[in-house]
C-alpha positions in Angstrom: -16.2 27.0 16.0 -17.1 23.4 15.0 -15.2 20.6 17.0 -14.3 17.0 15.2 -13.2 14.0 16.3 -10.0 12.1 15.0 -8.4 8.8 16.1 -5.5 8.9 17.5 -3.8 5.5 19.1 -6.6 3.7 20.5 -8.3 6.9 21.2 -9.6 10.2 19.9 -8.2 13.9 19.9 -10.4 17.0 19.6 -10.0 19.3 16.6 -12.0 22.6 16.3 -12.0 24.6 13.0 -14.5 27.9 12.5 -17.5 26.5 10.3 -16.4 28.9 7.7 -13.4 27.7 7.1 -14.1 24.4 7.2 -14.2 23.2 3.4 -15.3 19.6 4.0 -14.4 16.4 5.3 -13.0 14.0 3.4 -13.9 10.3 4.6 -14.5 7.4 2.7 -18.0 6.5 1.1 -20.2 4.3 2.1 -20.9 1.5 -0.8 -22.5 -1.7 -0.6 -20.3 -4.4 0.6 -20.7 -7.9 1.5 -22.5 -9.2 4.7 -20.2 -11.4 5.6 -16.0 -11.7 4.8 -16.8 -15.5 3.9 -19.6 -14.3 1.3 -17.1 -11.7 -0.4 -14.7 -14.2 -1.1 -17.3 -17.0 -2.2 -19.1 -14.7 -4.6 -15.8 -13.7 -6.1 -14.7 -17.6 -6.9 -18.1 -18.4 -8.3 -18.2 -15.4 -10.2 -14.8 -14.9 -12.0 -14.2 -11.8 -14.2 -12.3 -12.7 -17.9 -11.7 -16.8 -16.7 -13.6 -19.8 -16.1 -13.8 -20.9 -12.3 -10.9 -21.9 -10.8 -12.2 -26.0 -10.5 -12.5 -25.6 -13.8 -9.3 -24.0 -15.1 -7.0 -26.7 -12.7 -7.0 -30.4 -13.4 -6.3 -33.6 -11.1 -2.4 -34.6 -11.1 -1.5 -30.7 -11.8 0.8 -29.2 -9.6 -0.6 -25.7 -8.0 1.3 -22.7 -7.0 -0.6 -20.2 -4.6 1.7 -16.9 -4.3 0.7 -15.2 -0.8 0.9 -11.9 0.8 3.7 -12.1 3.6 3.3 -11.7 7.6 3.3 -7.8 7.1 -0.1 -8.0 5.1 -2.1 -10.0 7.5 -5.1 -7.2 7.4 -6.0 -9.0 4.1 -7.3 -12.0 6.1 -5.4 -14.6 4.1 -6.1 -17.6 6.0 -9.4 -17.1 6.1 -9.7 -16.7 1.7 -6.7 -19.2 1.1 -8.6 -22.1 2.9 -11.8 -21.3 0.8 -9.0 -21.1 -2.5 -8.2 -24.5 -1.4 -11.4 -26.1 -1.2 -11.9 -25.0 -4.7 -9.3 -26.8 -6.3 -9.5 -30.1 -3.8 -13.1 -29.9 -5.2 -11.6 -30.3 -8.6 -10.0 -33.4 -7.9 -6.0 -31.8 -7.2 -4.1 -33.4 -4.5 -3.3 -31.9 -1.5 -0.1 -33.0 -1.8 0.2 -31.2 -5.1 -0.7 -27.7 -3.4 2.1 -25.7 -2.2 2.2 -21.8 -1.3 4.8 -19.3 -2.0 4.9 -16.4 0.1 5.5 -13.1 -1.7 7.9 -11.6 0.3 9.6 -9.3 -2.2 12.8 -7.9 -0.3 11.6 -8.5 2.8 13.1 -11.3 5.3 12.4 -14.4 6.4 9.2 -15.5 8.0 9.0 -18.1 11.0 6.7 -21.3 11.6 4.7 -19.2 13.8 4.2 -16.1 11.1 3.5 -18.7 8.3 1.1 -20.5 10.5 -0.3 -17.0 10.9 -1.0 -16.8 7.2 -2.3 -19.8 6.4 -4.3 -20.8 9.4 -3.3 -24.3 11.3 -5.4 -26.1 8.6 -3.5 -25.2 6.1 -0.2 -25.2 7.9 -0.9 -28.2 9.1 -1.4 -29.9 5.6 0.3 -27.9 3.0 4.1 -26.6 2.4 5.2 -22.9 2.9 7.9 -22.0 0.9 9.1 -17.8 1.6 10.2 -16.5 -1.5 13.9 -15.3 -1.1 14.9 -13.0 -4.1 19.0 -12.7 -3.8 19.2 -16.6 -3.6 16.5 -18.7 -4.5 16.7 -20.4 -8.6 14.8 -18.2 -10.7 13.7 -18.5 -14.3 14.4 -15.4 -16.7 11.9 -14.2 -19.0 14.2 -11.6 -20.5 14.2 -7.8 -20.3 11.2 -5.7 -20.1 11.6 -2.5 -22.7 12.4 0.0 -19.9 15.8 -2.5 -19.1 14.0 -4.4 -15.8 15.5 -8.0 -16.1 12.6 -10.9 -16.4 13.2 -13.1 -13.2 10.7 -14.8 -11.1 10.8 -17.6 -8.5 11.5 -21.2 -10.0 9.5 -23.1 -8.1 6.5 -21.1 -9.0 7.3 -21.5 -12.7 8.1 -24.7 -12.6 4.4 -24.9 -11.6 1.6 -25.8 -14.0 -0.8 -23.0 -12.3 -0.1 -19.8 -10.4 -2.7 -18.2 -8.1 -1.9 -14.9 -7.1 -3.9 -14.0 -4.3 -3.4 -10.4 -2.5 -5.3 -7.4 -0.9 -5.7 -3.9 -3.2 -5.1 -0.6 -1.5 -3.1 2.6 -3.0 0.0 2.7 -3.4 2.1 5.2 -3.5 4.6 4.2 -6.2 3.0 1.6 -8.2 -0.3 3.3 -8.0 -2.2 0.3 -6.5 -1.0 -2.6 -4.7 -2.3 -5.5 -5.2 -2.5 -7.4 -8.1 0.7 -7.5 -10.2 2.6 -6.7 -6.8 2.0 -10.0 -5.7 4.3 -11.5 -8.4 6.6 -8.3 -8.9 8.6 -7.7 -6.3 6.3 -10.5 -4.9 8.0 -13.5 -6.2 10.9 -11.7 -8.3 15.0 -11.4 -8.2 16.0 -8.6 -6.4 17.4 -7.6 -9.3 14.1 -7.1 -11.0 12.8 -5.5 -8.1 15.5 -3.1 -7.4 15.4 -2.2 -11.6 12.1 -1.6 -11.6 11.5 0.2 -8.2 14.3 2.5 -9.6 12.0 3.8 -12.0 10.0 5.8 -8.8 13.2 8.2 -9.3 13.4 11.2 -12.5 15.8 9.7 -15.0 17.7 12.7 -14.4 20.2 12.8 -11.4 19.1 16.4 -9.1 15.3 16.3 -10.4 13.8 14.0 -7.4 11.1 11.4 -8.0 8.9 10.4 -11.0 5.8 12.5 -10.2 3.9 9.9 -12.2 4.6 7.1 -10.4 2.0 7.9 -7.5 -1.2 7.1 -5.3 -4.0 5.7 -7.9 -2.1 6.8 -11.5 -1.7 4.3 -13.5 -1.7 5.6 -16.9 1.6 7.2 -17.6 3.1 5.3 -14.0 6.2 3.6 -15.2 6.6 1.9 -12.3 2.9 0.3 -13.0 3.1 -0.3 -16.7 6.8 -2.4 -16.2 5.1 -4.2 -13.7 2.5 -5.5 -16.1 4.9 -6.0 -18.7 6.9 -8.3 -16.6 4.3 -10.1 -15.2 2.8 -10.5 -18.7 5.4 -13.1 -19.2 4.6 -15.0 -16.5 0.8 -14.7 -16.8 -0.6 -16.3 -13.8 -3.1 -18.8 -14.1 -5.8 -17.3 -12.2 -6.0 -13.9 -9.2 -7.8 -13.5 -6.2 -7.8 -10.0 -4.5 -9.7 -8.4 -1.1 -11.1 -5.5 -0.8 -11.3 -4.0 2.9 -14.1 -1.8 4.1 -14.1 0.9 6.9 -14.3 -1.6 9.5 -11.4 -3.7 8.3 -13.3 -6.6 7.3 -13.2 -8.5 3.8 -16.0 -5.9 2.1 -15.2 -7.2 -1.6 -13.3 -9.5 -3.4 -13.0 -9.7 -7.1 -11.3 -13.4 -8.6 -10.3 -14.2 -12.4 -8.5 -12.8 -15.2 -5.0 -11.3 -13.6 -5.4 -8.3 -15.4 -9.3 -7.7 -15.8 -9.9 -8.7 -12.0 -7.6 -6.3 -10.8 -9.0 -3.8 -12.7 -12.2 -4.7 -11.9 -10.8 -4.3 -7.8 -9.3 -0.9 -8.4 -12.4 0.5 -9.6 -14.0 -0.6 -6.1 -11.3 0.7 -4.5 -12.2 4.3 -6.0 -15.5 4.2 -5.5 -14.7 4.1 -1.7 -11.7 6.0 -1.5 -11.1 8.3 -3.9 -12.7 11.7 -2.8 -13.2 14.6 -5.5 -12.3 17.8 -4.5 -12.8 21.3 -6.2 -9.6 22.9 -4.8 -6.6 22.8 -2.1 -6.8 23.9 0.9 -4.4 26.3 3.3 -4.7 23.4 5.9 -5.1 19.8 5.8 -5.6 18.2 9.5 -5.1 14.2 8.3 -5.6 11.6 11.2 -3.5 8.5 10.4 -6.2 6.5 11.5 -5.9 5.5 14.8 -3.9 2.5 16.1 -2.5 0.0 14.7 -2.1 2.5 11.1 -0.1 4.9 13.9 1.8 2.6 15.8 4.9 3.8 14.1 5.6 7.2 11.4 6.5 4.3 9.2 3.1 3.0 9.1 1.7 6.4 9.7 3.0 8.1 6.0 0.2 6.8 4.0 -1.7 9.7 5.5 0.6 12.0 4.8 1.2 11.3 0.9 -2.5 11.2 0.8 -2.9 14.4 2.7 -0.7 16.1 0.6 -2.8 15.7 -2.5 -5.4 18.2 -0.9 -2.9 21.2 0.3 -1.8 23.8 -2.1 1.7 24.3 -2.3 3.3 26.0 0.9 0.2 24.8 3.0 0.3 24.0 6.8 0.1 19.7 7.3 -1.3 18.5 10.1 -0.7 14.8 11.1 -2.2 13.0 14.1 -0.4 9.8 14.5 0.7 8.5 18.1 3.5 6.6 16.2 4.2 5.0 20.3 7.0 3.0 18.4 8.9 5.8 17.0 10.0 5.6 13.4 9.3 1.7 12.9 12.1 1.4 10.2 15.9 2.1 11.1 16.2 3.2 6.8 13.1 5.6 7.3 14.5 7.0 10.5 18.2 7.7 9.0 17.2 9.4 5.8 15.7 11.8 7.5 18.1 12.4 10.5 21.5 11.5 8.8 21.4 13.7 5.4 21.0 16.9 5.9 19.3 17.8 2.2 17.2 16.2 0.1 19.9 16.3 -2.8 21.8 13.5 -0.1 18.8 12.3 0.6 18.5 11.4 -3.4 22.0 10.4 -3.9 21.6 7.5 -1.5 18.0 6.4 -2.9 20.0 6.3 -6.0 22.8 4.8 -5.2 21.1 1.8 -3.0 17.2 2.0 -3.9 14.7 0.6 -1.2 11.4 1.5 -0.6 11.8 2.3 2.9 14.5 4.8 1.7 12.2 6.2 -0.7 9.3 6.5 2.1 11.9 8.6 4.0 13.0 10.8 1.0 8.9 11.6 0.1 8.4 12.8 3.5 11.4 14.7 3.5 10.2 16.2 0.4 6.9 17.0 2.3 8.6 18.7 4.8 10.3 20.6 2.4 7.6 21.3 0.2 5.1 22.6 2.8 5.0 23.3 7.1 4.7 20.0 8.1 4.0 19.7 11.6 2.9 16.8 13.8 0.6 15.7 17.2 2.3 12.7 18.7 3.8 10.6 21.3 7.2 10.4 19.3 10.5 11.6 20.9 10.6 15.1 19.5 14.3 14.7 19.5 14.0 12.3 16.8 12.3 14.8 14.5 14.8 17.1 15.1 16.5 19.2 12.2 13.5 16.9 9.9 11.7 19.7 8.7 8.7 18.4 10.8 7.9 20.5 14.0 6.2 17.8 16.8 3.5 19.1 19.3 2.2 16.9 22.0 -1.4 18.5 21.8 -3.4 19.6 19.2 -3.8 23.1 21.1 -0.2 23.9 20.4 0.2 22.5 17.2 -2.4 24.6 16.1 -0.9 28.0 17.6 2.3 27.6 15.9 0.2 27.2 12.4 -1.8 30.4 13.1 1.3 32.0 14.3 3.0 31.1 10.7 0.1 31.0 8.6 -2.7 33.8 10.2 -5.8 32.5 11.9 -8.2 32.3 8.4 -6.8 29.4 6.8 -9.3 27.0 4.6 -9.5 23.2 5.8 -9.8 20.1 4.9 -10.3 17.4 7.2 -9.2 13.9 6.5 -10.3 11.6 9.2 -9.5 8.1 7.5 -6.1 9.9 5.6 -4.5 6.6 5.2 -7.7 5.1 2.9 -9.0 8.1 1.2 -7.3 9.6 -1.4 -8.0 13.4 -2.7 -8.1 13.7 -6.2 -8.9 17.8 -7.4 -10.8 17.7 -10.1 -9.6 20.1 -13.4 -12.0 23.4 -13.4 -14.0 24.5 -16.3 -14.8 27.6 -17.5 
């Protein structure tokens, strides 16, 4: 019997699994990163991918749009990179005055002075105007229709620019394959109408069959979701992108700058090369620590690891999450999907009939539940995960005993310490 480690809050919990039915552990790589977050982000604006520099692509008396992350992406660092964006285009002769930032805040609410001083650093704050994108009433401009129906409409004051900057952080995601990117503009900077249209394609076109399995954690290629999102944004065709990488210590590792399209490639691949983890087959068990604190602080935050988890268990599999989750759920829409419908055919009925992605985060985990013996270590009310489909254990001891007693003691594992980074991909077999 071999015992592991995995974070859990602001400490660690002891798992033990018998060496021989351990089948690996499934942690991020370690690649090459920058020494410093400063030199990632330096490297990325003197080296752009598919565009001439930024200083050279903006001209004096231009007016100079930068579209950034809002107050719930602050792991991307962004005042540290939007001060260093800044000193780029002042060093091409544009007025401060004629720099202005638009924070990409989707559907989300609000921000106040304090959060955007957050963002942009008191420098910044200090010198530039903040501007939080509101989607059901600020102007837009329309662009038309996409060809899957998503109406064309992004914030006016950023098209009434004569350069956009997209700036952003890249990470899975697990609708739109990848955030990052084109998110920063769609739903960054779009009409809740476009947003709502084209988050609707996360669902089956048919009513009953549940959500577009191709719209999922690092798919891009037949991901509607994804390829509406690039069509939009097509029409728009920022200027010029700057994107972070994190590593495993949650520092700026990489950044990549340029080309909207090519750079963000260019920034998924990285991503990859970290996180996504080959595997040969599923396993009977997969014991997926959300990280630690603050990626447990709620089960909101926490569900990363279990999509990600659920890519290495076969079907009917025992799930193991560790996640303290001290805040409970984290989002009131998370918490009543799962408590307030009793199937997952309600469940989809109201995704369908008012889409949000916090809905749609509570009907995938439902579907988890569903879909395999989903149990969880935690400091959650167990009340609140009553009737969920998730069975709660304070201790890792117990959780454990109700899995043997469902599943037999011989069950093949997988452990995934970082399960809200790395993402399992099995690998088709050849004869």
């Amino acid at each position: 019997m071999s015992r592991y480690e995995m974070k859990f809050d602001q400490g660690e919990l002891s798992v033990e699994v018998p060496g021989e039915d351990l089948l690996g552990i499934l942690r991020s790589r370690e690649v090459p990163c920058a020494k410093t977050e400063e030199e990632a982000v330096r490297s990325a604006l003197e080296n752009p991918i598919g565009t001439p520099r930024l200083r050279d692509i903006v001209k004096p008396g231009e007016r100079i749009c930068i579209v950034t992350c809002d107050v719930t992406r602050l792991w991307q660092h962004p005042s540290l990179y939007l001060e260093i964006i800044v000193e780029e285009l002042l060093g091409a002769g544009v007025l401060e005055s004629d720099i202005f930032f638009l924070s990409g805040t989707g559907t989300h609410r609000n921000q106040s002075p304090e959060e955007h001083k957050a963002l942009l650093g008191e420098k910044l704050y200090s010198r530039h105007k903040i501007y939080d994108h509101q989607s059901k009433t600020d102007a837009m401009t329309d662009f038309g229709v996409t060809s899957r129906g998503t109406p064309i409409k992004f914030n006016k004051r950023a098209t009434d620019s004569d350069h956009i900057v997209v700036t952003g952080g890249i990470v899975y995601h697990f609708m739109a394959g990848w955030g990052g990117g084109k998110k920063g503009i769609l739903p960054g900077i779009a009409s809740y109408d476009t947003v709502m249209k084209n988050h609707s394609l996360a669902l089956s076109p048919i009513p009953g069959e549940g959500r577009n399995m191709d719209c999922s954690s690092g798919t891009i290629e037949k991901n509607l979701i994804h390829l509406d999102m690039v069509e939009a944004v097509a029409k728009l065709a920022p200027s010029f992108l700057f994107n972070v990488i994190m590593n495993a210590e949650g520092r700026i590792g990489w950044a990549v700058a340029g080309d909207w399209q090519q750079a963000y490639q260019k920034g998924m691949d990285i991503v990859d090369s970290v996180e996504a983890i080959p595997i040969d087959r599923q396993a009977d068990l997969v014991i997926a620590s959300a990280c630690g604190f603050p990626k447990d602080i709620n089960f909101y935050q926490s569900t990363k690891a279990i999509f990600n988890g659920r890519e290495a268990l076969r079907p009917g599999g025992a799930m193991l999450l560790i996640a303290a989750c001290p805040e409970g759920y984290g989002n009131q829409e998370v918490q009543r999907m799962l408590l307030d419908y009793p199937t997952n055919a309600k469940r989809e009925a109201e995704l369908r009939r008012e889409f949000t992605i916090a809905k749609h985060v509570g009907f995938c985990t439902a579907e988890v539940a569903e879909q395999y013996d989903f149990h969880i270590v935690t400091r959650m009310d167990p009340a609140l995960l009553e009737g969920t489909g998730i069975t709660s254990s304070p201790t890792v001891e117990e959780a454990m005993k109700k899995i043997h007693a469902r599943h037999g003691n011989r069950l093949k594992t997988w452990l995934m310490p970082q399960a809200s980074n790395t993402l399992p991909k099995l690998q088709a077999r050849t004869a």
